[in-house]
DRENTOR-25837 format. One record per residue: residue number from 1; x, y, z of N, C-alpha, C, O in turn; residue in one letter; chain. Coordinates in nm, 4 decimals. Example, Ala and Ser with C-alpha at 12.3 -4.5 7.8 and 13.67 -1.06 7.14 Angstrom:
REM DRENTOR-25837
<rec 1,<1.3190,-0.5690,0.7800>,<1.2300,-0.4500,0.7800>,<1.3200,-0.3300,0.7800>,<1.4236,-0.3319,0.8465>,"a","A">
<rec 2,<1.2850,-0.2250,0.7080>,<1.3670,-0.1060,0.7140>,<1.2900,0.0030,0.7870>,<1.3409,0.1138,0.8039>,"s","A">
***
This chain:
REM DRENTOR-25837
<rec 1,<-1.2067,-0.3113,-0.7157>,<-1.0728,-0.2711,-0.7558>,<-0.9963,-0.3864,-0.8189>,<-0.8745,-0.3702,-0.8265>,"x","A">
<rec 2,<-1.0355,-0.4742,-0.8548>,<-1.0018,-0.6232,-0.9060>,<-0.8923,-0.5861,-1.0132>,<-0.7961,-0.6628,-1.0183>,"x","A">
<rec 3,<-0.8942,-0.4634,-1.1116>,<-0.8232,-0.4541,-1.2433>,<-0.7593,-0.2978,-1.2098>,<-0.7250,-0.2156,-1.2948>,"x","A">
<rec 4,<-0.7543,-0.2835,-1.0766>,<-0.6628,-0.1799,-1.0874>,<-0.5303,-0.1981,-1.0193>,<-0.5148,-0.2429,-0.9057>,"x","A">
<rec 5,<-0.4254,-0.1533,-1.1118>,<-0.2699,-0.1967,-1.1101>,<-0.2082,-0.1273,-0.9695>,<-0.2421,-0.0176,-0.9251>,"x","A">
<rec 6,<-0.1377,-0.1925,-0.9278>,<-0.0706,-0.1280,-0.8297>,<-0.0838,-0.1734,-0.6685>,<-0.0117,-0.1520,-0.5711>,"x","A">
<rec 7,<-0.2257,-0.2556,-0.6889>,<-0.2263,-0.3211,-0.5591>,<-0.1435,-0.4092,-0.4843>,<-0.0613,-0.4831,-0.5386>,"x","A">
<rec 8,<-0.1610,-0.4043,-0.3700>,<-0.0434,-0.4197,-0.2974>,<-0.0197,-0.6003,-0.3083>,<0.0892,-0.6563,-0.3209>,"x","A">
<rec 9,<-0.1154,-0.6472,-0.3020>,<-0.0645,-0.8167,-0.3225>,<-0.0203,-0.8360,-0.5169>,<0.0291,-0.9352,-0.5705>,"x","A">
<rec 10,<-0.0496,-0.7392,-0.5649>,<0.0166,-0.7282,-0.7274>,<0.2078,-0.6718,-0.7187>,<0.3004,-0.6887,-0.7980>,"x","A">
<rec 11,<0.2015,-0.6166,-0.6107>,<0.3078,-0.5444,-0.5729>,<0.4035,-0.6206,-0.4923>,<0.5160,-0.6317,-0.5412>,"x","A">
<rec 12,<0.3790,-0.6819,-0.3647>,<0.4374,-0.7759,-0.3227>,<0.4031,-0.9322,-0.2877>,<0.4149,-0.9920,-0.1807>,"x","A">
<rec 13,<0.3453,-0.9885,-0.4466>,<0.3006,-1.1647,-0.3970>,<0.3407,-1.2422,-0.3242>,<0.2682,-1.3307,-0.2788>,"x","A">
<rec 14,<0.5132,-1.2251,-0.2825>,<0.5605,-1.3076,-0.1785>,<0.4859,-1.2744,-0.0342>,<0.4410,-1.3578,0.0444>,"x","A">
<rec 15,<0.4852,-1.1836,-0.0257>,<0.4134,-1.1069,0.1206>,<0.2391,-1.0880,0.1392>,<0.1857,-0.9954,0.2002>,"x","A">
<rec 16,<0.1727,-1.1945,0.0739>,<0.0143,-1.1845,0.0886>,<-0.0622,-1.1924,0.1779>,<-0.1687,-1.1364,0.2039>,"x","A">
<rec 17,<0.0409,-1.3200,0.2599>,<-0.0437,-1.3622,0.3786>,<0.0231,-1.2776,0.5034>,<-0.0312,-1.2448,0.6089>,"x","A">
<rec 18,<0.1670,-1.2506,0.4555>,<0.1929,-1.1587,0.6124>,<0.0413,-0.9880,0.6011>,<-0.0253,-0.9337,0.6892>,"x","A">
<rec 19,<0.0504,-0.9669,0.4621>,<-0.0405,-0.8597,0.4638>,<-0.1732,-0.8730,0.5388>,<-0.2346,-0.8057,0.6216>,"x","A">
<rec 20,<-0.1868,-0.9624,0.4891>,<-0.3518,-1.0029,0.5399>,<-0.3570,-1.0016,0.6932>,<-0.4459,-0.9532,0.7633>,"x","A">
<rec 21,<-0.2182,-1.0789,0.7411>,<-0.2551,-1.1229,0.8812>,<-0.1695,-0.9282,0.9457>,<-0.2197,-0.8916,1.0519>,"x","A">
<rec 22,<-0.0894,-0.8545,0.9025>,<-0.0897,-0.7390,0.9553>,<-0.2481,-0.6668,0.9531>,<-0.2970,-0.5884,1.0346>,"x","A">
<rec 23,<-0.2979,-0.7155,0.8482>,<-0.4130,-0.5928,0.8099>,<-0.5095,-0.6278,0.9699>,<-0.5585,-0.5433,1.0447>,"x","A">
<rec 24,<-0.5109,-0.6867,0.9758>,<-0.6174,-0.7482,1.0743>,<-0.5476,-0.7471,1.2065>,<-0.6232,-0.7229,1.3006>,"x","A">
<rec 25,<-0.4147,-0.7685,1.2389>,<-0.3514,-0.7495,1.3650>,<-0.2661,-0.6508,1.4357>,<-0.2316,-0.6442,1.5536>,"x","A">
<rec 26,<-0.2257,-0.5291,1.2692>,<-0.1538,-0.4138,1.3283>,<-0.2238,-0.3075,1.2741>,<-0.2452,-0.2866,1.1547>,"x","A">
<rec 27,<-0.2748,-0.2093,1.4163>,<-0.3209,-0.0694,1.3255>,<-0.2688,0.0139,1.2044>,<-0.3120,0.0527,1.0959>,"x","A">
<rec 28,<-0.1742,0.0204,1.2647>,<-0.0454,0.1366,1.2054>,<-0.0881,0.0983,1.0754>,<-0.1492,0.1622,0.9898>,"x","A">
<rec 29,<-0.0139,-0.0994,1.0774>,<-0.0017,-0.1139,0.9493>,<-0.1717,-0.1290,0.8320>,<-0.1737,-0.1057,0.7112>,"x","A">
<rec 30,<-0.2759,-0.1669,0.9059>,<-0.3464,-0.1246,0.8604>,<-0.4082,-0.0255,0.7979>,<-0.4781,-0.0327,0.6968>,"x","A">
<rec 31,<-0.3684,0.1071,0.8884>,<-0.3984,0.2329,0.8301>,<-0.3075,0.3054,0.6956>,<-0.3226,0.3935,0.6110>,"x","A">
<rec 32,<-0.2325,0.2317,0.7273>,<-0.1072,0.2860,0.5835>,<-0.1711,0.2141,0.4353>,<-0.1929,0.2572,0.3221>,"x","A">
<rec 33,<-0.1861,0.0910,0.4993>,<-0.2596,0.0373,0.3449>,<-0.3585,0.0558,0.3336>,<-0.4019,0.0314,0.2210>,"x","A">
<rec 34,<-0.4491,0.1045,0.4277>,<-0.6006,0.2039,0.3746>,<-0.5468,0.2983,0.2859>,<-0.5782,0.3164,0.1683>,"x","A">
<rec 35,<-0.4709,0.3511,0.3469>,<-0.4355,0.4881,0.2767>,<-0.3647,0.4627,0.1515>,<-0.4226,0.5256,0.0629>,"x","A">
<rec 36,<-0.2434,0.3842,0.0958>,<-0.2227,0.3404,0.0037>,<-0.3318,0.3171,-0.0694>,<-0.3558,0.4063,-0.1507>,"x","A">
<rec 37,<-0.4388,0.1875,-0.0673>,<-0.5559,0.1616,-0.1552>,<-0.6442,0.2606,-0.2090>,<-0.7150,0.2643,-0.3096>,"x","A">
<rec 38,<-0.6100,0.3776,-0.0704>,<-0.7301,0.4967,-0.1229>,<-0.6339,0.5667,-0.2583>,<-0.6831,0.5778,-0.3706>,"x","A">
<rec 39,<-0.5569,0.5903,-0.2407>,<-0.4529,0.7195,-0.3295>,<-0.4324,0.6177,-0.4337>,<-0.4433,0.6600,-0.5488>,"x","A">
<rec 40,<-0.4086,0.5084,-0.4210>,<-0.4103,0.3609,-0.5691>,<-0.4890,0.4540,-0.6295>,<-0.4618,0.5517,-0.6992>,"x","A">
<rec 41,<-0.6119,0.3977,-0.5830>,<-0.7737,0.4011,-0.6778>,<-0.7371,0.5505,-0.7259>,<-0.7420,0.5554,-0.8488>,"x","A">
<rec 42,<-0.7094,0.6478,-0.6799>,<-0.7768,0.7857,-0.6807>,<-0.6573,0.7997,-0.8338>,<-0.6943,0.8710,-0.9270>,"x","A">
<rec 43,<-0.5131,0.7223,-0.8434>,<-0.4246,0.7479,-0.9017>,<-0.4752,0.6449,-1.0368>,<-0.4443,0.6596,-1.1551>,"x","A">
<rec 44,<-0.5557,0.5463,-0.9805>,<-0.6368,0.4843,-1.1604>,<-0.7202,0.5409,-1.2318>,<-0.7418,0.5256,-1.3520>,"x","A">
<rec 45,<-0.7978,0.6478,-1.1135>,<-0.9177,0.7167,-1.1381>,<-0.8747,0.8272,-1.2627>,<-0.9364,0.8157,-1.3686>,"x","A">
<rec 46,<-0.7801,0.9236,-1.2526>,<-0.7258,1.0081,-1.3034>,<-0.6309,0.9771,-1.4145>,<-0.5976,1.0597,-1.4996>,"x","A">
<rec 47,<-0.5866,0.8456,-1.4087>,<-0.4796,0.7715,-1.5192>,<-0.5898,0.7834,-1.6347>,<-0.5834,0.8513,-1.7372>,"x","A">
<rec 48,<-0.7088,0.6859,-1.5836>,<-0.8162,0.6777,-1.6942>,<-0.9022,0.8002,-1.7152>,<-0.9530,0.7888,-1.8268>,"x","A">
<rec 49,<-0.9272,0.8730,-1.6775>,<-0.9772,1.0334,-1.7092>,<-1.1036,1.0200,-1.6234>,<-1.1820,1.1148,-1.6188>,"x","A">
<rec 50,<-1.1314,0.8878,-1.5436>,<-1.2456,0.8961,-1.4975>,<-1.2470,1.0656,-1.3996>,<-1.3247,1.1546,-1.4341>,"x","A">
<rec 51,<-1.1602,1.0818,-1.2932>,<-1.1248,1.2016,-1.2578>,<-1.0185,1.2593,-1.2996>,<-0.9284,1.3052,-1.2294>,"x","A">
<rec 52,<-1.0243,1.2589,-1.3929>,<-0.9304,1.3673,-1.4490>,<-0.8347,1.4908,-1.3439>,<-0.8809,1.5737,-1.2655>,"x","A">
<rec 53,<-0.7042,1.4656,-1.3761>,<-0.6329,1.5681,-1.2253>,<-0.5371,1.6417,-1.3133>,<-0.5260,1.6002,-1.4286>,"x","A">
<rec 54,<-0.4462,1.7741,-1.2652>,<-0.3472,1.8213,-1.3363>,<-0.2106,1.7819,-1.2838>,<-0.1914,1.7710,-1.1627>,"x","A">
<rec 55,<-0.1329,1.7642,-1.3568>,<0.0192,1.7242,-1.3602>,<0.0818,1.7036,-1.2219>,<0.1451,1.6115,-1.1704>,"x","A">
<rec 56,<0.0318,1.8485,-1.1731>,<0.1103,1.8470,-1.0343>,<0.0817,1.8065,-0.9620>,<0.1689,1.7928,-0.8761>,"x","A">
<rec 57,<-0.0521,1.7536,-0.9288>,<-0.1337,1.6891,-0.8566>,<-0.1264,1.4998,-0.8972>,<-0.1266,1.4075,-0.8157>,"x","A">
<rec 58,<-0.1217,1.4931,-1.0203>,<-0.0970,1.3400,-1.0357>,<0.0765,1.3061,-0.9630>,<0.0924,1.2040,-0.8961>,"x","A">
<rec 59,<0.1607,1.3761,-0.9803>,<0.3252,1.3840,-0.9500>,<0.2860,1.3564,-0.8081>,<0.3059,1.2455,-0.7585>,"x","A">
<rec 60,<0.2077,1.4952,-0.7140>,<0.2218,1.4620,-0.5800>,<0.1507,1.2592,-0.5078>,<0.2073,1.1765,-0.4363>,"x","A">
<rec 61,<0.0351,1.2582,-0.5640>,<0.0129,1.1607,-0.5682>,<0.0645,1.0221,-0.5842>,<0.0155,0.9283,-0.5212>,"x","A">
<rec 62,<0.1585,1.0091,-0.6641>,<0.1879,0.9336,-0.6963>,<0.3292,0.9051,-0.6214>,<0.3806,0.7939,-0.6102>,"x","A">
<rec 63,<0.3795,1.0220,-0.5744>,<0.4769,1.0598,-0.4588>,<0.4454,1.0212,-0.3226>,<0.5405,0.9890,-0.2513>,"x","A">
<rec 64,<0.3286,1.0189,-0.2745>,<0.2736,0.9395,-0.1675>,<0.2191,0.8322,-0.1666>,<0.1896,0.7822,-0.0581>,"x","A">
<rec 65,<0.1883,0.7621,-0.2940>,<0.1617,0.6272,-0.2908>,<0.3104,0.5908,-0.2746>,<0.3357,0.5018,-0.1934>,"x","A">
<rec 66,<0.4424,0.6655,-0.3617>,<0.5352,0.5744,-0.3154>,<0.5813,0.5553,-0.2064>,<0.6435,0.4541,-0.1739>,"x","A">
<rec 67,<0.5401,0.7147,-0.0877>,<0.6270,0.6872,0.0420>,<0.5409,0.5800,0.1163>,<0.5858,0.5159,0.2113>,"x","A">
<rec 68,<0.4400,0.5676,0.0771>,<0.3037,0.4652,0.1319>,<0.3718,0.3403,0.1520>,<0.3869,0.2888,0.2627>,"x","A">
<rec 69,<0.4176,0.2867,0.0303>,<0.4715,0.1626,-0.0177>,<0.5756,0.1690,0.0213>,<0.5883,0.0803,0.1057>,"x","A">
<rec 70,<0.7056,0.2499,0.0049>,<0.8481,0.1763,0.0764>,<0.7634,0.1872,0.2227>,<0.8226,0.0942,0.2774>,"x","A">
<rec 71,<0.6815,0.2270,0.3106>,<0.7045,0.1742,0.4492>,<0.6393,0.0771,0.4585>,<0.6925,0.0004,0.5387>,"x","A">
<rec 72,<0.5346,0.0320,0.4111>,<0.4720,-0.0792,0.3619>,<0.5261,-0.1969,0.3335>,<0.4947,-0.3106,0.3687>,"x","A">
<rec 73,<0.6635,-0.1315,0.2239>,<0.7797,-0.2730,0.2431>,<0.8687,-0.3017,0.3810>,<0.9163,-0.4084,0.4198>,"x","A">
<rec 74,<0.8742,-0.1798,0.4366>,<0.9369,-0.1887,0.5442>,<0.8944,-0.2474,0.6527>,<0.9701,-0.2844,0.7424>,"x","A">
<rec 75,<0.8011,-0.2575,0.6536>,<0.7522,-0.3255,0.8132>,<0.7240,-0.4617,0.7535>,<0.7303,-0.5552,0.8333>,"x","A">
<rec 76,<0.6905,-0.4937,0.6123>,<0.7155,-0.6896,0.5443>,<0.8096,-0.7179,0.5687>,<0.8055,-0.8325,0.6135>,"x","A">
<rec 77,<0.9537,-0.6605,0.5663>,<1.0469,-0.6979,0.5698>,<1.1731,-0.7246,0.6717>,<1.2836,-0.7782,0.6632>,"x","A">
<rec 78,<1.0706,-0.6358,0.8059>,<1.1605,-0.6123,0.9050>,<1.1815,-0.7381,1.0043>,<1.0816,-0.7964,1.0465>,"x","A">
<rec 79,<1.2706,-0.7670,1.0301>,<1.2773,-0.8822,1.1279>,<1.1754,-0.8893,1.2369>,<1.1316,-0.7992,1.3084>,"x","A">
<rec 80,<1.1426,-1.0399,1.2329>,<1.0069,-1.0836,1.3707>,<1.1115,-1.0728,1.4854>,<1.2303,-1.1005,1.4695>,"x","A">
<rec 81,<1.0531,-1.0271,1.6106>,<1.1198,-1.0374,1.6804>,<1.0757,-1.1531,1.7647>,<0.9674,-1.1201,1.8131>,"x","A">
<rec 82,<1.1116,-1.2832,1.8084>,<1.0810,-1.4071,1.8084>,<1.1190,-1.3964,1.9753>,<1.2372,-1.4138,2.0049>,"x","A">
<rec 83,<1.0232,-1.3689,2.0821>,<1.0705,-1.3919,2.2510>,<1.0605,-1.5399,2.2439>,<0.9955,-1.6254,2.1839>,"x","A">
<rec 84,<1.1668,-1.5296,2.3443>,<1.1972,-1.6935,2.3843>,<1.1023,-1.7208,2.5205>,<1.0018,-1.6507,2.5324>,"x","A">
<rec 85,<1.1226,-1.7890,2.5902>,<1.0791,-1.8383,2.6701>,<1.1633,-1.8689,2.7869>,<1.2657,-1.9205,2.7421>,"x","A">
<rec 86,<1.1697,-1.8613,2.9237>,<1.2608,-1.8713,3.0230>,<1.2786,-2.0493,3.0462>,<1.3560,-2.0930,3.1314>,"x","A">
***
């Protein structure tokens, strides 16, 4: 997937390494960016005619990569919650 647009460290470069280290330490957030990467590809696949899709189907798609991504930004962006120590 090297040249397909939309990936998420193309999307948010400031946030590479928090990605990496969620991908590997939070499910949730892991599973959202599976799912993002899958609907990416499937949304390059059909851009380029490799699978070819109809209108309404590229719209919905592309409608869930975005809700994919604002929560995706949302949990980069949400405050660490930093416990102290007694």
């Amino acid at each position: 997937m090297s040249n397909t647009p939309h990936q998420l460290a193309e999307e948010f470069p400031e946030y590479v390494g928090k990605i990496r280290h969620l991908r590997e330490a939070d499910g949730h957030f892991r599973r959202i960016a599976d799912e993002y990467d899958v609907m990416n590809w499937a949304i390059h696949r059909a851009e380029t005619d490799i699978e070819p899709t109809d209108d309404l189907r590229m719209t919905d798609m592309r409608k869930e990569r975005m809700r994919l991504k604002d929560e995706i930004y949302g949990i980069l962006t949400r405050p660490e919650v930093v416990e102290e120590l007694p």
